[in-house]
N, C-alpha and C positions, 0 to 999 in steps of 0.2 A: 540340196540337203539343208543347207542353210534356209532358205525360207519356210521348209517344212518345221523346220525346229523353232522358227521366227513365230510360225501361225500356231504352230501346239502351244510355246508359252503365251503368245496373247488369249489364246482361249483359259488356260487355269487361271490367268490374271483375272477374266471376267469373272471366273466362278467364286473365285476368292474375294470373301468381304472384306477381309482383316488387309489385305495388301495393300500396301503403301504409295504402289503406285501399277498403271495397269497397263499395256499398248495396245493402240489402237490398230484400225486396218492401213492406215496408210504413213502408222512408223511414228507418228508421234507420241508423247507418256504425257499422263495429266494424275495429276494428287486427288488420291480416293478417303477416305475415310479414316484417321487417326484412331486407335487404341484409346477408350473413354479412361477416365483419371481413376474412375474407382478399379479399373485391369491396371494400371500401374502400379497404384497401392497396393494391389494385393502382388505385387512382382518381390521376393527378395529385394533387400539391398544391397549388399554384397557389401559394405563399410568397409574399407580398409582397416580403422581403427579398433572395430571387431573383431575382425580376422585375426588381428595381430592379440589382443585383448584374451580371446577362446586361445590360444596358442600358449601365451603364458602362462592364462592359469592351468589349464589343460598340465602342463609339463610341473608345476608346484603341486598339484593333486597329484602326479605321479611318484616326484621325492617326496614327499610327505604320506601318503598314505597309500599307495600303492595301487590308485584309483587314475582310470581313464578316463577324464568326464572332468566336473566342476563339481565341488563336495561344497554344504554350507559355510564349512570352516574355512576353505580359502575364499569364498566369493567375500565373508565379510571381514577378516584377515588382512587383504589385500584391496579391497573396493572399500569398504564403510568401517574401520577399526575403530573410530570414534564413534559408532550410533548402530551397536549390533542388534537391538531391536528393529531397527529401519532394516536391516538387510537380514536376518531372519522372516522377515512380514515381505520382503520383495523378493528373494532367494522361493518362501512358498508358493506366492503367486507363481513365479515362472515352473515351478517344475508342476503348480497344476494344470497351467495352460498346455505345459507337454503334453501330459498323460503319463509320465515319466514313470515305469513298473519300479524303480530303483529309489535308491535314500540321496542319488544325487543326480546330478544333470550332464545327459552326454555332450561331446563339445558341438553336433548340429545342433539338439536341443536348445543348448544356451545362446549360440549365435542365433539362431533365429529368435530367440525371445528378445534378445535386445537388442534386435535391428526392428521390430515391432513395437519396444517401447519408444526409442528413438523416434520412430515414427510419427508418433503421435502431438499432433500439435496443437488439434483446438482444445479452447480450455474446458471447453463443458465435456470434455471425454476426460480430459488430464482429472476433473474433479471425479468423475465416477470411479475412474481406473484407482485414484489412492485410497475412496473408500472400501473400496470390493478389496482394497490389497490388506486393508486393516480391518475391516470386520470377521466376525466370529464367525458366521454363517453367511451361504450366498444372499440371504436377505434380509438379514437382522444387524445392526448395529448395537453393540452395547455402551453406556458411559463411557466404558472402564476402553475399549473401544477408541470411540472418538477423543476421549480426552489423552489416548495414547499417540493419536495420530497430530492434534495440534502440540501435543509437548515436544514429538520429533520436528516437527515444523518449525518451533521459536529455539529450539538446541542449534538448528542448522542454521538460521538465519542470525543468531546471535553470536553465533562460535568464531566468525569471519570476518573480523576487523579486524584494520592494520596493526591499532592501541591493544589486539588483545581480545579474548571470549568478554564479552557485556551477562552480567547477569542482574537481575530485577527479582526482590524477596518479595514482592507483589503477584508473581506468580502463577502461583495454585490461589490466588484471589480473583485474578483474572481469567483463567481458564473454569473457576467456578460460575462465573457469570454466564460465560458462552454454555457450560451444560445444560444452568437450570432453564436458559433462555429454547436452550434446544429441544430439550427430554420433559419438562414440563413436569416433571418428580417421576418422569417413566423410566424403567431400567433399560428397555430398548426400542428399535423405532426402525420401519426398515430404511434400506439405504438410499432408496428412494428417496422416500423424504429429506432425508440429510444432506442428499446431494444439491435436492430444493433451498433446503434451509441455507447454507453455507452459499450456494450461489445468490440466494437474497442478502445474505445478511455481512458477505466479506468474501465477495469473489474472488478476491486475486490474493488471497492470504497460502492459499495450500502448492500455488505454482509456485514458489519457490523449494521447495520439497521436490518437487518434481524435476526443477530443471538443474538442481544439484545433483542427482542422481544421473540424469541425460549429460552431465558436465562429467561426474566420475565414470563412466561408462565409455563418454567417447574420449575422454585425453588420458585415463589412469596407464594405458599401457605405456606411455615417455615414461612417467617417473617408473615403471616399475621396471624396465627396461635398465634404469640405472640404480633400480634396488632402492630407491630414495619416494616415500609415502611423501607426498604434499598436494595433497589433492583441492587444497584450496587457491593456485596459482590460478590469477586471471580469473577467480569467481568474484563476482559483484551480487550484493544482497540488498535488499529493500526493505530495511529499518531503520529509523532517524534515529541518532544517536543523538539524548537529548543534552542538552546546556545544566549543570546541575547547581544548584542553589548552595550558597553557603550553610553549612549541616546546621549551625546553631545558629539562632540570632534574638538576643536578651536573653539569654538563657533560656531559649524555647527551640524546638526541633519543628521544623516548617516543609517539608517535602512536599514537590509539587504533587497537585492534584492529577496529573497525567503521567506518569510511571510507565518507566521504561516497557516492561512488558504492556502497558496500552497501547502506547503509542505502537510497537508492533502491529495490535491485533487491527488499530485506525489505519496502518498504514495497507492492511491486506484488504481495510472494508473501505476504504476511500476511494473516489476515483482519483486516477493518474494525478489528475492536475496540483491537487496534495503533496506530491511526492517529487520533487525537483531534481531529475536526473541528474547526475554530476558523476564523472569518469574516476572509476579508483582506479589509482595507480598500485599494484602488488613491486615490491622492488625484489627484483633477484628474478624477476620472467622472462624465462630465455626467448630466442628469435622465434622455436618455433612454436611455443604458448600465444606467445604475440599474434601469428602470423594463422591460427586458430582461434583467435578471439573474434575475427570478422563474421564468421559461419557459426558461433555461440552468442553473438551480440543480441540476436532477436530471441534466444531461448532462458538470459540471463537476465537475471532484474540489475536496476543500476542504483550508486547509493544516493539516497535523497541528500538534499542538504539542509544541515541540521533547522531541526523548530527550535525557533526561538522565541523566549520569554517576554512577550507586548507588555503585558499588564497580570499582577497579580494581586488581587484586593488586599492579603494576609499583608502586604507589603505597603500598597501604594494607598490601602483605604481603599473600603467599598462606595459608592454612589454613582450617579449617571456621569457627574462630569468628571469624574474620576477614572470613570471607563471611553468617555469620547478623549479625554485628552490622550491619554495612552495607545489608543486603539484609532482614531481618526489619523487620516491622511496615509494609512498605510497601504502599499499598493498592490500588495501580494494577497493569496488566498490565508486565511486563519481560519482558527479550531478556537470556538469559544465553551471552557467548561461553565458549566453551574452547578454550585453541590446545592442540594438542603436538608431541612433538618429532616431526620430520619436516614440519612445517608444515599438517597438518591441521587448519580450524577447524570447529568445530560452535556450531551455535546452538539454544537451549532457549527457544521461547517461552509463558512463564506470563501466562496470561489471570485467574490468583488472587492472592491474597498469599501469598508464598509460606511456609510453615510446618513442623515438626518433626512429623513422626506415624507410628506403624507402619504404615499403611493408603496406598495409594497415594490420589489427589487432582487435582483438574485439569478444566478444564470444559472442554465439547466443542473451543473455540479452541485448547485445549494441542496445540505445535507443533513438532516439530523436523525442523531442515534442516543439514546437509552443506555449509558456504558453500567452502572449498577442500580438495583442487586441484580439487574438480569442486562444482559450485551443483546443489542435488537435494533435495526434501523427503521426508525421511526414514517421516515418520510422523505423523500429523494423529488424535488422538482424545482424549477424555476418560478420567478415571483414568489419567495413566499418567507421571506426576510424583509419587516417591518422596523425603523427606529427614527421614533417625533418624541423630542424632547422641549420645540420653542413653537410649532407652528399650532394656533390655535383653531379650535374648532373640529380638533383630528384627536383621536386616542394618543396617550399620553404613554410613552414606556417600547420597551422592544417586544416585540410576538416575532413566532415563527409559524406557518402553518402558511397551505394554498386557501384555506376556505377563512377569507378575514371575520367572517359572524363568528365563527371557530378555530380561533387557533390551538395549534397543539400544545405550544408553550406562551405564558404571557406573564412580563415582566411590570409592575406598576414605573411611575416615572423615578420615583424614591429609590430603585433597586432594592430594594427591601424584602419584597416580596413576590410572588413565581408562582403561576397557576399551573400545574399542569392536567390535561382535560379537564378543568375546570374545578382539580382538587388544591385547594391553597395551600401553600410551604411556606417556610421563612428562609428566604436565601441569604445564605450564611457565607458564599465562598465564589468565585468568579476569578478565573483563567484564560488569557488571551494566548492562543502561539501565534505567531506569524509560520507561514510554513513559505513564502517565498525567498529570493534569492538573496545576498545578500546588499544589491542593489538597490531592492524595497527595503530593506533599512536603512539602510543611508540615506535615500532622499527622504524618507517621514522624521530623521534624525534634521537634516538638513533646514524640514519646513518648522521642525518645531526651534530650533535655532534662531532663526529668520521670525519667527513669533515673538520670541524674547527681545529679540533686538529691535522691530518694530515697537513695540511696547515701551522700551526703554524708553526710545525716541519720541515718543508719545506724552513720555511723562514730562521729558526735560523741556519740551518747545516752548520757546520765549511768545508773550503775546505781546503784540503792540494797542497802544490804546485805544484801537476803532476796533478792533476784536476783543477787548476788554469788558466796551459798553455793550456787548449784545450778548455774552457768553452767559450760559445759563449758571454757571457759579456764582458768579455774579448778585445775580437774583436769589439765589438761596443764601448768599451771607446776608442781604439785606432782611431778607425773613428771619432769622438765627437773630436780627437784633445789632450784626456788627455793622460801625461806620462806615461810612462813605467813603470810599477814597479815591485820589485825585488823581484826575483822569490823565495826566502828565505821568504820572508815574502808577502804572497797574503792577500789582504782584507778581514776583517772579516764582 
């Protein structure tokens, strides 16, 4: 009996593709064919922290309104009480993905929707999914639109410092740029396109929106469990909180050319290397936030360490050797602004140190972007960062651009003056940040130190009189007309 039962299950083993494993005729098993990754994905997840999440709210929808399900009033209530647009605009998505006949979401309904948003982890899905959650129609984006979805964007990424919410009265100046850059004076555009534009132009700006949301979603049931909203515990966000300039100086008001809300939007269009991960510390995060931050580390941005002020012309004076002495030897990647007249700014991002050579220079990160009147990146490749200021026989001045017969940007040697495609400016204004650690400034602090002090040393060195008679001072006092003097005793 046994063997009959031995040879009937080896026989469905054969027939069976999906089985794991099969027997053979003479009793031994061998490993067949694995469940392909896209049948995983589509498996539930079964989340614990969902489970527990649907259950809460599930039971607040009950005392409060008498409703079985998840109503919009407690998902944003209790999930997003700071940003009820964002959770209006993701509360509709999910109950369109339902089908949901009702004005709210039942507790399958909602577990499965946000064990699917969970799910989701490349970024080219993460960007389609926030636009389709914030447009008007399935294929139309409006301004009014897009520029709702990056103002939720820099709310959530600004709201989340230790010192406190960051705000920038620059703004709605900055999110103007990215419109007109986007819409081209069009009211709408489908989302198509926008998912194009925004993947070219600041990839990694809208993932934080995203995995704040995957963060309130899977840890909000601890706190809510103790009745206690802090849904920013152990979140880490990715904007340089910049160094800020003395407000007044001679009675003039000088605020940097790179404002906080830029720096944002550089931080979401830059690559990584810009951005210097550094671990926030939240205090008061209990063991078991702690002990969930390992499984959110790859879904959470980390905070850069802060850009700091290299060189500011308004401050140090404009010219070339005004901009090599503040800016050479630094070892870190920098953001060089340029304004000029008419208000156009560009921004030059060096992933090197930057240096003096006839040979163009610059690793694959070398970057430039178009920051007003319109937000745009210009140009993304390696070699193509140019700066001769002594070596003759070579163009004179800094260019940026891969094609040297054409560059995109081109500075004369005077800094005076800034071509761009070939239309002439008068550049008026030049901003260095360092954006590396704070070890790259200390050692360009270090060499310029070691500068002085050599120098000094230079000035004071005694000569003796066989070095007297050959020194080229020498020879130009004798020109000038002054006496001879004796060679026993040479100037000190």
């Amino acid at each position: 009996m046994g063997h009959n039962q031995s040879h009937s299950t080896s026989i469905k083993s054969r027939d069976s593709v999906r089985s794991t494993a099969s027997v053979t005729t003479n009793g031994s098993r061998k490993i067949s064919r694995t469940p392909s990754a896209s049948s995983i994905q589509e498996r539930p997840l079964n989340l614990l922290p969902i489970e527990k999440l649907t259950k809460i709210l599930s039971s607040k929808c009950q005392a409060q309104e008498g409703i079985n399900g998840v109503t919009l009033k407690v998902f944003t209530q209790y999930l997003f009480p700071r940003y009820p647009l964002f959770a209006e605009k993701l509360f509709n998505y999910f109950h369109k993905l339902s089908k949901s006949k009702n004005s709210y979401l039942t507790n399958s309904s909602f577990k499965q929707q946000c064990e699917r948003f969970l799910a989701v982890l490349d970024d080219d899905t993460v960007r389609k999914i926030l636009v389709q959650i914030f447009a008007s129609t399935d294929d139309n984006m409006t301004r009014e639109d897009m520029y709702s979805l990056f103002m939720s964007t820099y709310h959530v990424s600004m709201d989340h410092y230790l010192g406190g919410p960051q705000m920038c009265v620059a703004i709605n100046k900055t999110l103007t740029a990215v419109m007109e850059s986007c819409f081209h004076k069009k009211s709408s555009l489908s989302c198509q396109y926008i998912v194009h534009w925004i993947e070219a132009n600041c990839p990694r700006l809208l993932l934080t929106l995203h995995r704040y949301a995957v963060h309130s979603l899977a840890t909000s049931y601890r706190t809510l469990e103790t009745d206690e909203l802090d849904l920013a515990a152990g979140l880490e966000m990715a904007t340089p909180v910049l160094e800020q300039p003395p407000p007044f100086k001679d009675g003039k008001y000088h605020p940097h050319l790179l404002q906080m809300s830029m720096s944002w939007l550089l931080a979401g269009a830059l690559p990584p290397l810009y951005s210097r991960p550094q671990r926030a510390n939240s205090p008061g995060d209990s063991g078991v936030a702690l002990s969930s931050q390992a499984f959110l580390m790859k879904l959470l941005c980390a905070v850069p360490s802060h850009w700091i002020s290299l060189y500011d012309s308004e401050e140090n004076g404009i010219g070339a050797n005004r901009f090599t002495h503040h800016v050479l030897a630094y070892k870190g990647a920098t953001l060089c602004l340029l304004k000029v007249d008419g208000g156009s700014i560009f921004c030059i991002g060096s992933p090197n140190e930057w240096k003096e050579s006839h040979l163009y220079w610059g690793g694959e990160d070398a970057i430039l972007f178009q920051l007003f009147p319109k937000f745009l990146m210009l140009e993304r490749s390696s070699k193509t960062l140019y700066l001769n200021l002594s070596i003759r026989g070579y163009p004179q001045g800094l260019r940026v651009g891969k094609d040297p017969r054409e560059p995109i940007i081109s500075i004369n040697a005077g800094f005076d003056k800034l071509e761009y495609r070939k239309i002439p400016y008068n550049l008026e204004r030049i901003e260095v940040w360092g954006c590396g650690d704070q070890a790259s400034r200390d050692a360009q602090l270090d060499v310029k130190k070691w500068e002085v002090k050599e120098a000094e040393r230079q000035r004071n060195v005694k000569l003796s009189a066989a070095d007297w008679l050959d020194h080229p001072d020498r020879y130009l006092l004798e020109l000038a007309g002054r006496p001879q003097y004796n060679n026993q005793n040479p100037p000190l």
